[in-house]
C-alpha positions as CSV (number, residue, x, y, z in Angstrom):
1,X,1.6,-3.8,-9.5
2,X,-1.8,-4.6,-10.3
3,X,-4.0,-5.8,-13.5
4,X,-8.0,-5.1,-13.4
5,X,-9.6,-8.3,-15.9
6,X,-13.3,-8.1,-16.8
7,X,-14.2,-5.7,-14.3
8,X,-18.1,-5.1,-13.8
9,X,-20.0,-4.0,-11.1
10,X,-23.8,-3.6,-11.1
11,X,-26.3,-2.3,-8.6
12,X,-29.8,-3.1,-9.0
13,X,-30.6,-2.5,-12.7
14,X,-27.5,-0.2,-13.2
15,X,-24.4,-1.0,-14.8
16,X,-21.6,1.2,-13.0
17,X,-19.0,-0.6,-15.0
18,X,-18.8,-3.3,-17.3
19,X,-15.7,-5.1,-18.3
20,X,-13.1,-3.0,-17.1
21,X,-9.4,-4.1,-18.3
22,X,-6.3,-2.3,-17.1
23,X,-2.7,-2.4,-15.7
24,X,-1.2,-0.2,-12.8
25,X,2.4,-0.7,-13.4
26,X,5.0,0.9,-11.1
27,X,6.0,4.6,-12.4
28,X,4.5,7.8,-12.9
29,X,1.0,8.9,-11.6
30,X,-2.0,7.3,-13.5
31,X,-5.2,10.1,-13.7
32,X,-8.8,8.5,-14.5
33,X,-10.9,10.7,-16.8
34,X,-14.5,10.7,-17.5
35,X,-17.3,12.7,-17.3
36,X,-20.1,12.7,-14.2
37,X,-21.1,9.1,-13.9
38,X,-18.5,7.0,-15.5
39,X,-17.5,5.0,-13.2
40,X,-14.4,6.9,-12.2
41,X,-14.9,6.7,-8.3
42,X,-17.0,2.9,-8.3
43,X,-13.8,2.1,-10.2
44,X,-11.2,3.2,-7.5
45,X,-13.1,1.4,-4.9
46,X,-13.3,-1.7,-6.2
47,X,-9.4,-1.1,-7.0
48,X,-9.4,-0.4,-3.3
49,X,-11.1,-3.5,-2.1
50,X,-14.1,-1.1,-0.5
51,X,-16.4,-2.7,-3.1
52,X,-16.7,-6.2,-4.4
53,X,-17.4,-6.4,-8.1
54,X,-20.2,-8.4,-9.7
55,X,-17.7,-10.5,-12.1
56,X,-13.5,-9.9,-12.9
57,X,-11.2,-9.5,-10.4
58,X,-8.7,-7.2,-9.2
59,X,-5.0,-9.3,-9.6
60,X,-2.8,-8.0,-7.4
61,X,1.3,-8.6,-7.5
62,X,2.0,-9.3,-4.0
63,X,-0.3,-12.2,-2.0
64,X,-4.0,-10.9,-1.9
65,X,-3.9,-11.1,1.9
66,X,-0.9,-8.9,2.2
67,X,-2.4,-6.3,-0.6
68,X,-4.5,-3.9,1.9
69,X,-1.2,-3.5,3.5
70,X,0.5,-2.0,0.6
71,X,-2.3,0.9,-0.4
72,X,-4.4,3.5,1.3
73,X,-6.8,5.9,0.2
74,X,-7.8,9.5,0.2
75,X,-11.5,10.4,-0.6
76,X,-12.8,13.6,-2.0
77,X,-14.6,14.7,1.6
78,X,-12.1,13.2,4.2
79,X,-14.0,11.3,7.4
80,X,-11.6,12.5,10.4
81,X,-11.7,11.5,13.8
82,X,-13.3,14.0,16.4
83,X,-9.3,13.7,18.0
84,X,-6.1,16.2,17.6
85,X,-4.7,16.0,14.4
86,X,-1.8,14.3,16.0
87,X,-4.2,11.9,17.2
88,X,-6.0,10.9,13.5
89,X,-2.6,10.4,12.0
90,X,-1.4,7.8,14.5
91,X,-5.1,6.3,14.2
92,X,-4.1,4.1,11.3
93,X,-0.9,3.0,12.2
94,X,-2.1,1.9,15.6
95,X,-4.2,-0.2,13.9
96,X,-1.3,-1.6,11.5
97,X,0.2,-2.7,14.8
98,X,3.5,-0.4,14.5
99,X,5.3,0.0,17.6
100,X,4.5,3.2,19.7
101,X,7.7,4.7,19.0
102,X,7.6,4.3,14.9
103,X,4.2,5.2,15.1
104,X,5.0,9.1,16.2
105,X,8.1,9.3,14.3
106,X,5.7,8.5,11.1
107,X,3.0,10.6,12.4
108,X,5.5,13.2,12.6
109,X,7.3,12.7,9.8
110,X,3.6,12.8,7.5
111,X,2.6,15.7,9.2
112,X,6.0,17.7,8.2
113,X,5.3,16.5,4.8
114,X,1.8,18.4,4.6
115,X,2.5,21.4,6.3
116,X,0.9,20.7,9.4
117,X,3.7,20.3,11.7
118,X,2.6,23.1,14.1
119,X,-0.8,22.1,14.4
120,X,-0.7,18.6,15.8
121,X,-3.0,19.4,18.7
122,X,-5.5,21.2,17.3
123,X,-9.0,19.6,16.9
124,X,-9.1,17.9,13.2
125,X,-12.2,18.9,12.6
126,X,-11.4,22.9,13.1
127,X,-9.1,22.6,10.5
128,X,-10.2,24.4,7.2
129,X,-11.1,22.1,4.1
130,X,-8.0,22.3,2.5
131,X,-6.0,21.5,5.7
132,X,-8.4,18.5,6.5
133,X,-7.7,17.1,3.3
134,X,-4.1,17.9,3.5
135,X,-4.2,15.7,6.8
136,X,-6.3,12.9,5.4
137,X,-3.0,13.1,2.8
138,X,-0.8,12.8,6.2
139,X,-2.8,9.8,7.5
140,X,-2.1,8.2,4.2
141,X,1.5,8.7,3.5
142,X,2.3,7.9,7.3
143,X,1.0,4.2,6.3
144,X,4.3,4.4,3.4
145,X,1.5,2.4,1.3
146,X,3.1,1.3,-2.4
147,X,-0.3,2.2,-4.1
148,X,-2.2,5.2,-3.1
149,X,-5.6,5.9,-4.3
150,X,-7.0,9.7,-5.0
151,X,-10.4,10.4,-4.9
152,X,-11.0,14.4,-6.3
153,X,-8.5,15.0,-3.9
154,X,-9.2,18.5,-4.3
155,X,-12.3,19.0,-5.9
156,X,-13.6,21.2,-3.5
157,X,-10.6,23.4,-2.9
158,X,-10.0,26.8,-4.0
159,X,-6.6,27.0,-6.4
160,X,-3.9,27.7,-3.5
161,X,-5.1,24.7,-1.6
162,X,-5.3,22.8,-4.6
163,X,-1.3,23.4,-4.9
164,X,-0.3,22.2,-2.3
165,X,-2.6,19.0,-2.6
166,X,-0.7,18.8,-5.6
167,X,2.7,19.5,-4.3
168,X,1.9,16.8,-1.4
169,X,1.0,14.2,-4.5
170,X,4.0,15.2,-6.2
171,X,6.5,14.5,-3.4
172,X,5.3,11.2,-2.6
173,X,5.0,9.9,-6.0
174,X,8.9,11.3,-6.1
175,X,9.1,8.9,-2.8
176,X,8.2,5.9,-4.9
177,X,4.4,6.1,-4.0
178,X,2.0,4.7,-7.1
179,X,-0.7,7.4,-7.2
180,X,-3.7,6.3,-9.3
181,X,-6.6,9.4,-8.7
182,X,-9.7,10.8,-10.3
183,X,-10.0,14.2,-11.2
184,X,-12.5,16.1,-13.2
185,X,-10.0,19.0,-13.9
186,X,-8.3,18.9,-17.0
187,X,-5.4,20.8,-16.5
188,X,-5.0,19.4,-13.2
189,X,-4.7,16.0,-15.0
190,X,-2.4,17.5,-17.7
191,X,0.2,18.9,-14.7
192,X,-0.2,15.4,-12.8
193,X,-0.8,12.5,-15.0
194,X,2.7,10.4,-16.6
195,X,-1.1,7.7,-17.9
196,X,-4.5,8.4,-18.8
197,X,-7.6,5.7,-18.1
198,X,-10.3,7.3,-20.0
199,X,-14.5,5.8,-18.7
200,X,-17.0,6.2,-20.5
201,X,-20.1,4.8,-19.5
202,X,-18.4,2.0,-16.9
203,X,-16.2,1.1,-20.1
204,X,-12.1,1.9,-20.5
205,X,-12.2,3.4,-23.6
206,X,-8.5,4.6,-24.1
207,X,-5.3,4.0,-21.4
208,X,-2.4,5.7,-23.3
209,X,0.8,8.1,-21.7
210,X,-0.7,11.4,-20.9
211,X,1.3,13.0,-23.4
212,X,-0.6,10.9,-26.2
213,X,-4.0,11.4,-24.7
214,X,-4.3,15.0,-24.4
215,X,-2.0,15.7,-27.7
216,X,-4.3,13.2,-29.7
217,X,-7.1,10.5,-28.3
218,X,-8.0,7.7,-29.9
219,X,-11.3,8.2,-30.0
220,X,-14.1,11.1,-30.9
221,X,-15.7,10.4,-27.6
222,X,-12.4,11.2,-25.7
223,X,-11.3,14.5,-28.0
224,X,-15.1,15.8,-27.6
225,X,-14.7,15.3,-23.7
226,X,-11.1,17.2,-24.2
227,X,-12.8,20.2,-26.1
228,X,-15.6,20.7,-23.3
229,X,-18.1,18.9,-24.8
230,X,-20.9,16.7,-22.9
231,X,-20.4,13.6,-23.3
232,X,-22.9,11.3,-21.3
C-alpha cells in the first residue's frame, strides 16, 4: 500500500526522525510503539502528508495525486465543527464532491457504525469526549478511505469509551480499512496490533508480527520498554 524510504524530519536543531524505513502492506492493523518523544505521532503525519519531511519520501501504490483520496485521519483531541453532528460528518464528503444524496446515506451509515445514530442534531461540541472522538471516527469511515491513520485514538478515554473506540477500529479494519495508529497502551496494542513499528529516538528499531514482538523483541531497548522500563 505504501513504503516509507529514508525518512527524516528535523525542526530547528532537532531530529524528530531520522531514516525511517517501513512498509504498510494491506492486512491486519499496524500499532506504532515508542516511548514519549519518538517520533510516533511526527511519523503518522508525515505518513499523512500533514508534514513534509526534510529528506525520503513517502511511496505510495496508487498515483501520489490520487493518495489523499484513499486515507483519512483521526487525531488524539478531535477538531469538530461548531455544527450538528449530522452536519461535521457530511463536512468531508462535501468537500470530496459526493453527490448530496450519497453524502447522507454515508453520513448515516458512519454514524450507525459509532453509535451515534440518535444524536445527529445535537451540537458536536456537547457531545462527551468519548462520543466526540467516536464522531471524529464517523467523519472518517464515512470517507471509506483504504488507509486510516490513528492518532491515541483513545488516550484520553476512560476504559468503556476506549471499547468502543476499539470496537469501531475493529469493524472497519473487518471492512477492509488499513489502520496504522499510535498508542502508548500496551495491552491496547497487544488486543489491536496483527504488526509492530517500534521508534526509538526518530529511528525504527524493530517492525515484526505483533505476536513476535511482544512474545520476544529483537532488541534490549524494545524488551526494557515491554517490561515498563524508561527508555528515553
Amino acid at each position: 500500500m505504501l513504503e516509507v524510504q529514508g525518512l527524516t524530519a528535523n525542526y530547528g536543531k532537532h531530529r524528530a526522525l531520522a531514516g525511517v524505513s517501513m512498509r504498510v502492506k494491506p492486512g491486519e492493523i499496524v500499532v506504532i510503539l515508542g516511548a514519549n518523544g519518538a517520533g510516533k505521532s511526527v511519523l503518522l503525519r508525515l505518513l499523512h502528508g500533514l508534514l513534509a519531511p526534510s529528506a525520503g519520501c513517502v511511496c505510495w501504490a496508487c498515483a501520489s495525486d490520487k493518495a489523499a483520496r484513499h486515507q483519512a485521519m483521526v487525531f488524539q483531541r478531535p477538531v469538530l465543527l461548531r455544527r450538528s453532528v449530522l452536519a461535521n460528518t457530511l463536512y468531508p464528503l462535501k468537500l470530496a464532491g459526493l453527490p448530496r444524496e450519497a453524502c447522507l446515506a454515508r453520513a448515516e451509515e458512519a454514524l450507525a457504525l459509532v453509535g451515534l445514530a440518535d444524536r445527529v442534531q445535537d451540537p458536536a461540541r456537547r457531545l462527551s469526549v468519548g462520543q466526540q472522538q467516536r464522531l471524529a471516527l464517523a467523519r472518517a469511515a464515512a470517507l471509506q478511505p483504504e488507509l486510516l491513520f490513528l492518532d491515541e485514538p483513545s488516550a484520553s478515554l476512560d476504559p468503556a469509551a476506549t471499547r468502543a473506540v476499539e470496537e469501531i477500529v475493529l469493524t472497519l479494519a473487518r471492512r477492509g480499512t488499513k489502520i496504522v495508529m499510535t498508542t502508548h497502551d500496551l495491552a491496547q496494542a497487544r488486543r489491536l496490533a496483527g504488526d509492530v513499528v517500534f521508534l526509538h529516538r526518530g529511528r525504527v528499531l524493530e517492525q515484526a508480527p505483533a505476536e513476535a514482538f511482544f512474545r520476544e523483541p529483537a532488541t534490549e531497548i524494545a524488551r526494557a520498554f515491554l517490561r515498563g522500563e524508561l527508555v528515553w
